[in-house]
C-alpha positions in Angstrom: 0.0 0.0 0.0 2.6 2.6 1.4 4.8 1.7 -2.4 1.3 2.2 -4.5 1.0 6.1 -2.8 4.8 6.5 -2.5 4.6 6.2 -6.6 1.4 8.2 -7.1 2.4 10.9 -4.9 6.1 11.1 -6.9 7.7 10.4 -3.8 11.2 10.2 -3.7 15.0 9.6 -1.8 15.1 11.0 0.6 11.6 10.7 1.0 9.3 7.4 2.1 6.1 7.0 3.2 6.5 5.7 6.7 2.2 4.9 7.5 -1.0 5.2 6.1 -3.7 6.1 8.2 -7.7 6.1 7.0 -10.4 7.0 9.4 -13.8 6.5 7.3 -15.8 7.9 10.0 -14.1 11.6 10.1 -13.8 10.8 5.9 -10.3 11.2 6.1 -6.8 10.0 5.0 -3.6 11.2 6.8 -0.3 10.0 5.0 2.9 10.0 7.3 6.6 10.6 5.6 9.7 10.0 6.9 13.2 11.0 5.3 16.0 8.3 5.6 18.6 8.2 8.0 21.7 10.1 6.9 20.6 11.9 4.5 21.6 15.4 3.6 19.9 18.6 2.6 20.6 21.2 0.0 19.8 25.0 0.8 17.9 26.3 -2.5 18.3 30.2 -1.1 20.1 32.7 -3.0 22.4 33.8 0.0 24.1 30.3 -0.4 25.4 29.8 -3.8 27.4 27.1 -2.9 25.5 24.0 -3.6 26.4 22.3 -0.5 24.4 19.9 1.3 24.1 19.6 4.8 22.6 16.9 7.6 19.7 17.6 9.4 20.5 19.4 12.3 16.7 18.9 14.0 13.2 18.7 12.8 9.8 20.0 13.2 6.9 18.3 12.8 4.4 19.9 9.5 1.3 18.5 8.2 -0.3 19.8 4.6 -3.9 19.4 3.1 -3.7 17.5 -0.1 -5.7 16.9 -3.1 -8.5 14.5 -2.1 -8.6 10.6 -2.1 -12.2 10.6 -4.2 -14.1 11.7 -1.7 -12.1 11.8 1.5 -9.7 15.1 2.4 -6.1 13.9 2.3 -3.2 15.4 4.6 0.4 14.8 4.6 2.7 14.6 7.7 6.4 15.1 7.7 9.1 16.0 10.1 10.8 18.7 8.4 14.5 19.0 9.1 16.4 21.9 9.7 20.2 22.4 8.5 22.9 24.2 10.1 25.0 26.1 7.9 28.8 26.4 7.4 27.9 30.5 7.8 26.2 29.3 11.1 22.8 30.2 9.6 19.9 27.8 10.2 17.7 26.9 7.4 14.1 24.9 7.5 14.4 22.9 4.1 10.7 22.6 2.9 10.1 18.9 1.4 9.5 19.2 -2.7 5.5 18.6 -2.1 5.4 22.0 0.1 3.3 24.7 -1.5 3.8 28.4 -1.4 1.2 28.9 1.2 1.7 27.3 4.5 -0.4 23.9 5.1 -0.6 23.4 1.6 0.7 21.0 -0.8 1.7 22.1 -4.3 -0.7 19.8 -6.2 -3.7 21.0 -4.1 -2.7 24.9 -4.8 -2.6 24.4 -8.2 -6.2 22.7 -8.0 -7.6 25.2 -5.8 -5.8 27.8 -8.1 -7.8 25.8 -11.3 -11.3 26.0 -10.1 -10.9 29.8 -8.6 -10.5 30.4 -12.4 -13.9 28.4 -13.6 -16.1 29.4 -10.4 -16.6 32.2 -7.3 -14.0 32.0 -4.3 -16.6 31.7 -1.9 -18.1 28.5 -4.0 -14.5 27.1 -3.9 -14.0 27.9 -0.3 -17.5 25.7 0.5 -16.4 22.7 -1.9 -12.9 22.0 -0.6 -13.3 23.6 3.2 -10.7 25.9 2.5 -11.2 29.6 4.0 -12.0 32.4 1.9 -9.6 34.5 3.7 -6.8 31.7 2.4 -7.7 31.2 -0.7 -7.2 34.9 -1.5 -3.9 34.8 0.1 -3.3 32.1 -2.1 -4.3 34.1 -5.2 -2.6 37.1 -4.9 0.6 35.2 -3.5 0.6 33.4 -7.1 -0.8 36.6 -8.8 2.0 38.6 -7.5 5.0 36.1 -8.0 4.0 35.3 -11.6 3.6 39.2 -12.3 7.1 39.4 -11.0 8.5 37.7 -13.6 6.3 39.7 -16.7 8.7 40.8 -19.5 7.0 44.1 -20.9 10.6 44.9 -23.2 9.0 44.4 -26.1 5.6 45.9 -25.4 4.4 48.6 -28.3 0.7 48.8 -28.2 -1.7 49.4 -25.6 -5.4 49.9 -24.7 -6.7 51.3 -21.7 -10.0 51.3 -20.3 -11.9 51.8 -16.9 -14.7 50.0 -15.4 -16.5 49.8 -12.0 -14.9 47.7 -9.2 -18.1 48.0 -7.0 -21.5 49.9 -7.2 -21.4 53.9 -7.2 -18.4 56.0 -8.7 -15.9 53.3 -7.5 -13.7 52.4 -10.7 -10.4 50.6 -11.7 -8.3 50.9 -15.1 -7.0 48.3 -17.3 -4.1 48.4 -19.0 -3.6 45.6 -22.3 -1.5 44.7 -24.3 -3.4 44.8 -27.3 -0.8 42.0 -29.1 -0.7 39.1 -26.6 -4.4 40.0 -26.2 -4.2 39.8 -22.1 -4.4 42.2 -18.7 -0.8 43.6 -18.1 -1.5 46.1 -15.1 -4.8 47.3 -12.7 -4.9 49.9 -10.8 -7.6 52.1 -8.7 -9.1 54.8 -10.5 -9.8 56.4 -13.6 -7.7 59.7 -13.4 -4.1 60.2 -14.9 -2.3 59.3 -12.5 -3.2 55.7 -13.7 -1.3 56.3 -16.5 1.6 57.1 -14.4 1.5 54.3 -12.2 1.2 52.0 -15.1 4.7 54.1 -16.5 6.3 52.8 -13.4 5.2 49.3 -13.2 6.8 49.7 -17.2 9.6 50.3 -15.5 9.6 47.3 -13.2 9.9 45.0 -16.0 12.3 45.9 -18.4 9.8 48.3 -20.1 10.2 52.1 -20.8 7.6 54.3 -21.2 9.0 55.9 -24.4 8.5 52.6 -26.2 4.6 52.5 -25.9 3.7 53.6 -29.9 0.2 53.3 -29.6 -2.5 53.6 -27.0 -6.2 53.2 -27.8 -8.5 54.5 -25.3 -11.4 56.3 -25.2 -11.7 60.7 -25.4 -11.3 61.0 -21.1 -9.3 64.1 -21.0 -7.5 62.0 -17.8 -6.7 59.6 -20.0 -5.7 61.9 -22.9 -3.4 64.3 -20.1 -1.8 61.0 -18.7 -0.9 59.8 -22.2 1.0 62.6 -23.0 2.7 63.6 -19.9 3.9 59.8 -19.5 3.6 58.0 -22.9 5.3 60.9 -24.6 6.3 59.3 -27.9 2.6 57.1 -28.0 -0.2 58.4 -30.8 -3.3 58.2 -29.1 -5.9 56.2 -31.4 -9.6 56.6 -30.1 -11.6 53.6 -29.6 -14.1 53.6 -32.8 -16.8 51.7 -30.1 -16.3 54.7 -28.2 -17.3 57.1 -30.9 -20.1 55.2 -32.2 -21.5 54.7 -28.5 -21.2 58.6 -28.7 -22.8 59.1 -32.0 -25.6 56.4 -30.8 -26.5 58.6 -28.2 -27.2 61.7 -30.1 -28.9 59.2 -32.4 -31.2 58.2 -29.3 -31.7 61.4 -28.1 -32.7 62.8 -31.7 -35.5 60.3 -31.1 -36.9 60.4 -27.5 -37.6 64.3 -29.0 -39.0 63.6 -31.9 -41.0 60.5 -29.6 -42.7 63.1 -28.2 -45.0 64.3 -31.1 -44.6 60.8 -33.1 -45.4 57.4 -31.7 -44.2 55.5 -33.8 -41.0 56.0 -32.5 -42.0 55.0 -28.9 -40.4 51.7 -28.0 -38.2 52.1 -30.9 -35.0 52.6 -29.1 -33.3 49.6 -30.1 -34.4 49.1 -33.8 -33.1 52.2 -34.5 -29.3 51.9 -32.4 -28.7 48.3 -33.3 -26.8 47.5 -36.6 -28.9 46.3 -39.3 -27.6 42.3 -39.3 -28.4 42.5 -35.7 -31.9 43.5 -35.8 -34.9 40.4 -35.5 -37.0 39.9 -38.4 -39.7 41.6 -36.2 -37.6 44.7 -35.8 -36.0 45.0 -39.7 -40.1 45.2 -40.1 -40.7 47.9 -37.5 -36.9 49.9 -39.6 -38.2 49.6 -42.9 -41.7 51.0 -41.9 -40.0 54.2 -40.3 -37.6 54.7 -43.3 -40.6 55.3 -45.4 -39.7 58.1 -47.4 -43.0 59.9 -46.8 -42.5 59.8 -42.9 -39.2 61.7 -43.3 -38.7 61.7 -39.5 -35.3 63.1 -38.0 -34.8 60.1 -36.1 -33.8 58.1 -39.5 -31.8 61.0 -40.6 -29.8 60.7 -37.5 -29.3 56.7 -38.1 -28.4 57.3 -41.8 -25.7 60.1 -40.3 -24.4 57.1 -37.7 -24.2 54.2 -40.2 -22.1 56.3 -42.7 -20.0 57.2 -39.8 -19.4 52.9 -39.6 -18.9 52.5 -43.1 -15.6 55.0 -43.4 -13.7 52.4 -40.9 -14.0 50.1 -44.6 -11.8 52.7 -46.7 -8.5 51.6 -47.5 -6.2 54.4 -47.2 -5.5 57.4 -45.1 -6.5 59.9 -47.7 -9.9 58.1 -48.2 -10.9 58.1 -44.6 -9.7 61.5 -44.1 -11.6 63.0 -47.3 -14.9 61.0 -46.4 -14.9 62.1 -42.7 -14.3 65.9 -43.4 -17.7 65.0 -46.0 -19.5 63.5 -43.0 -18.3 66.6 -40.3 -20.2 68.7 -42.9 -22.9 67.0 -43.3 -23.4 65.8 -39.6 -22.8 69.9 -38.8 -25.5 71.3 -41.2 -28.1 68.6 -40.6 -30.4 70.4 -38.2 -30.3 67.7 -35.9 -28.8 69.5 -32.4 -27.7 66.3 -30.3 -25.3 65.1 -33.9 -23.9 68.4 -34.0 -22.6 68.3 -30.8 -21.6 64.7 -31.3 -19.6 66.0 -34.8 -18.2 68.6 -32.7 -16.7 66.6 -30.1 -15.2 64.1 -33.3 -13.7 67.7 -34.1 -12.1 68.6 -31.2 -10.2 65.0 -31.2 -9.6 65.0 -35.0 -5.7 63.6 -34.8 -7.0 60.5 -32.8 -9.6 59.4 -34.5 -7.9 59.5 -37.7 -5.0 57.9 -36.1 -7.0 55.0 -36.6 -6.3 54.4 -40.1 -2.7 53.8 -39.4 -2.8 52.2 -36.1 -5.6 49.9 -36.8 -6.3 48.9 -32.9 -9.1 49.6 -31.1 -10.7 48.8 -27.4 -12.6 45.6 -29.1 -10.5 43.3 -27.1 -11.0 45.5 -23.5 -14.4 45.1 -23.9 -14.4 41.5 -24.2 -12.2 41.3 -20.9 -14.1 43.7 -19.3 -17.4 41.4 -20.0 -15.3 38.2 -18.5 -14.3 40.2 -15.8 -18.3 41.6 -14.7 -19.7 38.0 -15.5 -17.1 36.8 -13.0 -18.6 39.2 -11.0 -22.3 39.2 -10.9 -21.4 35.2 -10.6 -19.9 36.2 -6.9 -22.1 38.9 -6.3 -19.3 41.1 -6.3 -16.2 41.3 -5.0 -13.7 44.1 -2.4 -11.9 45.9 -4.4 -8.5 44.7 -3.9 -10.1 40.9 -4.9 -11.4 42.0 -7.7 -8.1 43.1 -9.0 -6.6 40.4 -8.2 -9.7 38.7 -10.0 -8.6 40.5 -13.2 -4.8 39.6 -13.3 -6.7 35.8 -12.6 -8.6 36.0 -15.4 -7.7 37.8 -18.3 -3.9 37.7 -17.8 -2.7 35.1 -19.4 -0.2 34.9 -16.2 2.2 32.0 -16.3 2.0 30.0 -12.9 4.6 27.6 -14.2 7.2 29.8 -13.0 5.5 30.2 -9.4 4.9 26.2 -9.1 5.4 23.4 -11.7 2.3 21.9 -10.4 0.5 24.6 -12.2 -0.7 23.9 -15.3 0.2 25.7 -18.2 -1.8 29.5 -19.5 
């Protein structure tokens, strides 16, 4: 029995299994190791280059929680030894199942680590009997050591986006790189100074801030005063969603007015701001009926002003896309229509970055995919503190590399 677990655990010299205990009643099995007699001990610390190994000098008794035996919880036992050094230093040498976090094994962090991806931490914490309060030590212990060893030396292209952390006007920022597609800082707020705190973490690892080429983020004049006090030699691009969310708002405005003497625009909200290969068969009815050329109603003018807006992201060169959105600023400004002037007018005043587009060809598509992953996660956990929730983010949408942390881990 002991040679069965000693192979299916990986045990190894020094290591043995000394006993196996199983107590069905309290669903439980408790494994007891034992190193053997003489053996020595390396110190794996960086003050102690040396490679020498040493005999145990004493030991102290350790017991870790384990992956479970089917349905029963598993726990190791060990006496750990303790090695006196040629410095005179004493060292506790952990045994190679040890995990990061005291009490557990590695195996059973990486598991906990696994489902904390796929389901809430509290729903983990009532499934294996391990505390909340641990399994978010856990996290941002594995978070935090993975981040550590990020590489952002070759980082070029960014987006940056905020979104709420709780209910109210309680927000954090994201920063992505927009070519490995995944989370690469978080941090409180929605000000500039996130943009500065993000050009320090740059600096952290092997980053500089005057390699960023291209940030995408939407016309905050936070973000816009961060980016060029900190990411001085990055062209903003601004996120075409964001524009068109702008544009769909004067759009939807245009109608609630005109709503008001015509009801056959009430309930119409949605026919008229979704895209047309969106729209039901029952709503392409309801479109059609108000595009009636008889009807001429404001509110259709205003769509027709938004969907040529989409269409100049299809031209296919600089000059195009400039030509045909100085033709669509005209038309937007003389169009009568108050709430798409203003919308044109704020296009205006951030000219540079929206044409910026054409060349840089990134956008905030990919944030707002993360984003959804990261408020699903969310509602799923009927919320999360603040500092959990970034961790949460890192967690999920950044691609972080627990192989380094613990070879138990599997791969991103």
């Amino acid at each position: 029995m002991e040679e069965l677990f000693q192979n299916a655990l990986g045990i190894s010299y020094p290591w043995y299994i000394e006993s196996i205990e199983f107590n069905t009643e309290q669903s439980r099995l408790d494994i007891f190791l034992n190193f053997q007699r003489g053996a020595t001990f390396k110190d794996n610390s960086e003050d102690d280059p040396s490679g020498k190994e040493y005999p145990a000098y004493d030991t102290f008794q350790k017991e870790w929680r384990h992956m479970n035996f089917f349905q029963h919880e598993c726990y190791l036992h060990a006496r750990v030894p303790r090695i006196e050094r040629d410095d005179g230093k004493f060292r506790l040498i952990p045994p190679p199942w040890s995990g990061k976090l005291k009490g557990l094994t590695l195996l059973f962090e990486a598991f906990l680590i696994q489902m904390c991806r796929s389901m809430p931490v509290n729903h983990v914490s009532k499934l294996t009997g391990v505390s909340n309060y641990r399994l978010w030590t856990l996290l941002e212990l594995y978070v935090n050591a993975a981040r550590f060893d990020e590489d952002y030396s070759e980082l070029h292209a960014i987006g940056m986006d905020e979104t709420s952390a709780d209910r109210g006007h309680d927000y954090i920022t994201l920063f992505v790189d927009l070519e490995e597609k995944k989370t690469i800082f978080v941090t409180d707020g929605k000000g500039s100074e996130t943009v500065s705190e993000f050009a320090d973490d740059l600096l952290e690892h092997n980053g500089k801030p005057e390699q960023i080429k291209q940030v995408s983020c939407d016309m905050s004049p936070a973000f816009i005063k961060g980016v060029r006090e900190k990411l001085t030699e990055a062209e903003i691009t601004f996120d075409k969603f964001h524009i068109i969310k702008i544009i769909n708002g004067a759009v939807d405005r245009v109608r609630r007015e005109e709503a008001k003497t015509n009801p056959l625009l009430t309930g119409a909200r949605y026919v008229l701001l979704k895209n047309e290969n969106n729209l039901t068969a029952k709503q392409k009815t309801i479109r059609e009926r108000l595009c009636l050329p008889g009807l001429n109603l404001k509110s259709v003018r205003a769509l027709q002003i938004r969907e040529t807006f989409q269409q100049l992201y299809t031209t296919t060169s600089c000059e195009e896309f400039e030509a045909r959105l100085k033709q669509w600023y005209f038309w937007a400004t003389h169009s009568k229509l108050e709430p798409i002037i203003k919308a044109a007018k704020i296009i205006k005043r951030h000219w540079d970055g929206v044409l910026n587009w054409k060349n840089s060809q990134i956008n905030n598509g990919l944030l707002e995919g993360l984003n959804s992953v990261i408020q699903a996660a969310k509602r799923k956990a009927r919320g999360y503190k603040k500092p959990h929730f970034k961790i949460m983010v890192y967690l999920l949408t950044g691609k972080l590399d627990f192989t380094k942390v613990s070879k138990a881990c599997l791969p991103t």
